[in-house]
mmCIF file of the C-alpha atoms, coordinates in Angstrom:
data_MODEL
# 
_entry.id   MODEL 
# 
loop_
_atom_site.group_PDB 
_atom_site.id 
_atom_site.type_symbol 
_atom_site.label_atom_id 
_atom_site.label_alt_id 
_atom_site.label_comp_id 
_atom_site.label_asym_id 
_atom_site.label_entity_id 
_atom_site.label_seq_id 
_atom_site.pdbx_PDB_ins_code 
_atom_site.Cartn_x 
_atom_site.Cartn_y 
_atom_site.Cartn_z 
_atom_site.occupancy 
_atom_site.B_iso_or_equiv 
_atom_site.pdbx_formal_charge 
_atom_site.auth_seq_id 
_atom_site.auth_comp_id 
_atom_site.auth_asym_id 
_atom_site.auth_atom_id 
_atom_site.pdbx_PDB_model_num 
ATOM 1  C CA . UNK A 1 1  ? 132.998 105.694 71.682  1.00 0.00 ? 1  UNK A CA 1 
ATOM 2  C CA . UNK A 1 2  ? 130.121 103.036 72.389  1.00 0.00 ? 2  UNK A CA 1 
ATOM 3  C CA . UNK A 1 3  ? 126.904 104.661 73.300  1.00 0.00 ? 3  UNK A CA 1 
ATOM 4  C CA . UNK A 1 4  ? 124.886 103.677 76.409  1.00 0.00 ? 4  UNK A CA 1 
ATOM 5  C CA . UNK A 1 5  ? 122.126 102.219 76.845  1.00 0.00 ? 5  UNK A CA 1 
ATOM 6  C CA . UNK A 1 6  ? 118.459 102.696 78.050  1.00 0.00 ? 6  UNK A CA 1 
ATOM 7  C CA . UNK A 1 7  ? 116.829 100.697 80.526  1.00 0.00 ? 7  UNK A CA 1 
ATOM 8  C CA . UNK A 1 8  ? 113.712 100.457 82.040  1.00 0.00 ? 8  UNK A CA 1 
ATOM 9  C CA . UNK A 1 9  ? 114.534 100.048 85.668  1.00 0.00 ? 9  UNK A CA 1 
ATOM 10 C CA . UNK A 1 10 ? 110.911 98.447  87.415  1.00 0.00 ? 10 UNK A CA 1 
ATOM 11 C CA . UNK A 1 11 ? 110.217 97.751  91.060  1.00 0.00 ? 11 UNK A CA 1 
ATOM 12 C CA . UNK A 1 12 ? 109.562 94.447  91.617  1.00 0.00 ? 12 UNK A CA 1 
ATOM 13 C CA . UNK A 1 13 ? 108.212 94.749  95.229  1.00 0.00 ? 13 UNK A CA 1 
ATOM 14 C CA . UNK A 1 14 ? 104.769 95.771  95.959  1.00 0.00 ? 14 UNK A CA 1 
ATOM 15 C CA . UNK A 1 15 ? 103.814 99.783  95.192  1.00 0.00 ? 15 UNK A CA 1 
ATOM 16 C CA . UNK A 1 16 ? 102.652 101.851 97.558  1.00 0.00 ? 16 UNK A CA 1 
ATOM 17 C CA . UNK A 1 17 ? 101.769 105.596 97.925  1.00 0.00 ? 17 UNK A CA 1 
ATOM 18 C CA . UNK A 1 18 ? 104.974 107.731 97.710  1.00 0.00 ? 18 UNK A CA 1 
ATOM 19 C CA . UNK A 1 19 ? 106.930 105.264 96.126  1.00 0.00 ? 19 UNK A CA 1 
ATOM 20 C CA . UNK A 1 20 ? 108.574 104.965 92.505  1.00 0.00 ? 20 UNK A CA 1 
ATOM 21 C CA . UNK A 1 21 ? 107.417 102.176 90.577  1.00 0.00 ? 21 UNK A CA 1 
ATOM 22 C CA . UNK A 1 22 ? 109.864 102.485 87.390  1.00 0.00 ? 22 UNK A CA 1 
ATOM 23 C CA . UNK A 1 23 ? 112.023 105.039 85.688  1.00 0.00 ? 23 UNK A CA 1 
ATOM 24 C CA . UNK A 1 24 ? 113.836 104.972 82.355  1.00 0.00 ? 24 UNK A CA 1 
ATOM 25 C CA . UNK A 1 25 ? 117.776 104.971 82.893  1.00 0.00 ? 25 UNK A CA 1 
ATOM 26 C CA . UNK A 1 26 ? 120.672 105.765 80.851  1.00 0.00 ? 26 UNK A CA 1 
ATOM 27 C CA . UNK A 1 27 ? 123.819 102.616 81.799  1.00 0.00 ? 27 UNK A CA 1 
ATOM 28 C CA . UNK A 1 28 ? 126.110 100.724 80.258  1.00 0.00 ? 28 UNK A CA 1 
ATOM 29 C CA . UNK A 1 29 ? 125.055 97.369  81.435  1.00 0.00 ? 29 UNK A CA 1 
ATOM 30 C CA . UNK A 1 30 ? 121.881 95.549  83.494  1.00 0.00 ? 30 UNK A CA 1 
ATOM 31 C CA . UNK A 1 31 ? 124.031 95.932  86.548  1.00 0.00 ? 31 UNK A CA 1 
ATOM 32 C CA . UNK A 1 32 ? 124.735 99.640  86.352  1.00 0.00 ? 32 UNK A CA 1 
ATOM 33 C CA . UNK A 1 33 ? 121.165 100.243 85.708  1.00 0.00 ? 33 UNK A CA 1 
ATOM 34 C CA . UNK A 1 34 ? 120.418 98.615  89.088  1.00 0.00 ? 34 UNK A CA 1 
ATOM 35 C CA . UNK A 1 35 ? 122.471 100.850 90.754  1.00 0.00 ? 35 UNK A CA 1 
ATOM 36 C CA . UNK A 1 36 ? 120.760 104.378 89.433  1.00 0.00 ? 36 UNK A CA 1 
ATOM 37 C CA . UNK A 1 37 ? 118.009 106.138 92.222  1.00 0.00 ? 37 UNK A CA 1 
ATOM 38 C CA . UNK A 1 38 ? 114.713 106.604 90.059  1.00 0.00 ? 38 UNK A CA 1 
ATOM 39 C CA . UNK A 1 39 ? 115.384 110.687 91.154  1.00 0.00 ? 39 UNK A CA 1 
ATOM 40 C CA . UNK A 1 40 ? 118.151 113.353 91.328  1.00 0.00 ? 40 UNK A CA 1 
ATOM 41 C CA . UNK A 1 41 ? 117.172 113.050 94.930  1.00 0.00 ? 41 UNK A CA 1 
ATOM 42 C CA . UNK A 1 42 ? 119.913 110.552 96.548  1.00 0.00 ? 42 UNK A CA 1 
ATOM 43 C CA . UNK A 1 43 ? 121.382 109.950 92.805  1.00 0.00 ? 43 UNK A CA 1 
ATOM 44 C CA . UNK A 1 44 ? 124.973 111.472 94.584  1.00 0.00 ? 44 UNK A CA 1 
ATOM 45 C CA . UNK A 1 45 ? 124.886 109.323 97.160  1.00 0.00 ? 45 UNK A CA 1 
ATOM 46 C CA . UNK A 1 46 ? 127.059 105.838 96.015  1.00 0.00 ? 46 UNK A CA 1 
ATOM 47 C CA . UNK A 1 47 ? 125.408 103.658 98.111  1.00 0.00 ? 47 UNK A CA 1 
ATOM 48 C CA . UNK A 1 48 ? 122.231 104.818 98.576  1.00 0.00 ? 48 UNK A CA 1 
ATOM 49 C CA . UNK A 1 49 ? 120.315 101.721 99.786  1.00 0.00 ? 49 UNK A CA 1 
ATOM 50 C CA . UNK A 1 50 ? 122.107 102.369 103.256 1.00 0.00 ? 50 UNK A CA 1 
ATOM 51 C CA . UNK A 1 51 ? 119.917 105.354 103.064 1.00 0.00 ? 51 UNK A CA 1 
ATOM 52 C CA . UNK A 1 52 ? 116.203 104.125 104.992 1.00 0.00 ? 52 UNK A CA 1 
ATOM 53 C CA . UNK A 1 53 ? 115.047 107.020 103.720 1.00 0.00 ? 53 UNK A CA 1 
ATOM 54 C CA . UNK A 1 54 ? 116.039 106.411 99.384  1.00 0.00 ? 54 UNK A CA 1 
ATOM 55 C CA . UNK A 1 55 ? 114.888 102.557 100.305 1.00 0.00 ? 55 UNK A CA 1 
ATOM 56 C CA . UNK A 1 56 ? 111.407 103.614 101.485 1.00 0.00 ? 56 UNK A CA 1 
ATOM 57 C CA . UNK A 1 57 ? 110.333 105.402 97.958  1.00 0.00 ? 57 UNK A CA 1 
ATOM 58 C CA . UNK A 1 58 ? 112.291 102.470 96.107  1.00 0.00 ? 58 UNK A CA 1 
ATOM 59 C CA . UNK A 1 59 ? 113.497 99.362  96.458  1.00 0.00 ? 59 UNK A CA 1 
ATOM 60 C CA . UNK A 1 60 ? 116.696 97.815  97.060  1.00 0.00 ? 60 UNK A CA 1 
ATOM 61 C CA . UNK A 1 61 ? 118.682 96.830  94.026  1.00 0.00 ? 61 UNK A CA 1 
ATOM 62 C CA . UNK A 1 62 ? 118.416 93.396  93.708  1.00 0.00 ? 62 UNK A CA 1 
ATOM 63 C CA . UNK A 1 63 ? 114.941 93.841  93.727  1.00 0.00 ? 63 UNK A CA 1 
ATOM 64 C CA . UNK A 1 64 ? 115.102 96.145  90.651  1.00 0.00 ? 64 UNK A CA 1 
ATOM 65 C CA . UNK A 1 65 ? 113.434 94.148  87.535  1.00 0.00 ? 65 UNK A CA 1 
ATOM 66 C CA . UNK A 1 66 ? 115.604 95.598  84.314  1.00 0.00 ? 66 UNK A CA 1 
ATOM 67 C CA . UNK A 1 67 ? 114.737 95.885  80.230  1.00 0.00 ? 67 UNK A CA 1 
ATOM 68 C CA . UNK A 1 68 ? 116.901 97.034  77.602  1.00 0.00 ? 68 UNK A CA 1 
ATOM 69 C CA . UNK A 1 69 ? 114.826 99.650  75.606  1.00 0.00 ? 69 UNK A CA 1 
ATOM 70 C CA . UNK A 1 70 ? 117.448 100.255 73.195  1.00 0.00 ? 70 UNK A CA 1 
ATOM 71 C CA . UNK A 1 71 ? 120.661 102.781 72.751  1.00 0.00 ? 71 UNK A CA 1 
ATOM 72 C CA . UNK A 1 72 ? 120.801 106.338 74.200  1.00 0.00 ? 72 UNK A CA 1 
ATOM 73 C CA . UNK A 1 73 ? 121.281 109.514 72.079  1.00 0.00 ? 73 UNK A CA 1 
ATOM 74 C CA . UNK A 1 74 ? 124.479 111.524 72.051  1.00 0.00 ? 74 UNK A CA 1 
ATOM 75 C CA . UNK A 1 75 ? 123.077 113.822 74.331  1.00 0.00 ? 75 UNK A CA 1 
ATOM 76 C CA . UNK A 1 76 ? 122.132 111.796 77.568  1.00 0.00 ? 76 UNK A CA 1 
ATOM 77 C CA . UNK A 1 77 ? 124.776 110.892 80.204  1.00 0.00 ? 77 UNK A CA 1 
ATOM 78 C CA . UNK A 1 78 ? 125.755 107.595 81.902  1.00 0.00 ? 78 UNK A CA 1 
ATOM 79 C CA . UNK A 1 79 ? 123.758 107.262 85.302  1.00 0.00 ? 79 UNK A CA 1 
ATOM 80 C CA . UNK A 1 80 ? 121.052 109.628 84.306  1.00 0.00 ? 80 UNK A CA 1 
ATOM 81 C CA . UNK A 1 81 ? 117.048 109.688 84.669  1.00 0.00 ? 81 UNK A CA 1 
ATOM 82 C CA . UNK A 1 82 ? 115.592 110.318 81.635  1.00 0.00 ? 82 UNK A CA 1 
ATOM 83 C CA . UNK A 1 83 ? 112.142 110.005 83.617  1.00 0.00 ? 83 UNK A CA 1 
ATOM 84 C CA . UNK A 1 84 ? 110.609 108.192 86.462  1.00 0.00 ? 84 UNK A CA 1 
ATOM 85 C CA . UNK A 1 85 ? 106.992 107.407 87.629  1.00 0.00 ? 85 UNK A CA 1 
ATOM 86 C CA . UNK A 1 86 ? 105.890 108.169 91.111  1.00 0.00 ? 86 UNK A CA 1 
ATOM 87 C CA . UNK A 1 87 ? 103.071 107.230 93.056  1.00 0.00 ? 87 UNK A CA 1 
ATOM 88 C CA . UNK A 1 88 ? 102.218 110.501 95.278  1.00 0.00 ? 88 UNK A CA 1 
ATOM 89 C CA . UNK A 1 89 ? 99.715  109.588 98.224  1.00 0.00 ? 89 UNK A CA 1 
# 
């Protein structure tokens, strides 16, 4: 079995208080990556830029700057957040 990746997932927009600026992901691709909520917060929800709430402490996904960091360990899972930084105000 191929073993995922790890990205750094980056906000591109500008930062503000309350707000995630990056987070370290576990994906199998760029696009994947994109799709992963910095938090276990609205990580269930599948579409959670509809959610004002998930969009106001990140940014929407096409705004989400991506680097490969290298390949995961055995023991992290696709879609996970190995950790995130957040700006508390």
């Amino acid at each position: 079995m191929k073993k995922p990746n790890l990205y750094l997932i980056s906000n591109s927009q500008p930062i503000g208080w309350d707000m995630y600026d990056s987070a370290v992901v576990v994906a199998s691709d760029e696009k994947s990556a994109k799709l992963i909520y910095p938090s276990d917060t609205y990580a269930t929800e599948s579409e959670w830029w509809k959610n004002k709430y998930a969009v106001w402490a990140w940014c929407l996904p096409e705004q989400v700057e991506v680097t490969l960091l290298g390949k995961a360990g055995n023991d992290l899972k696709l879609g996970e957040v190995v950790c995130s930084s957040f700006n508390a105000g």
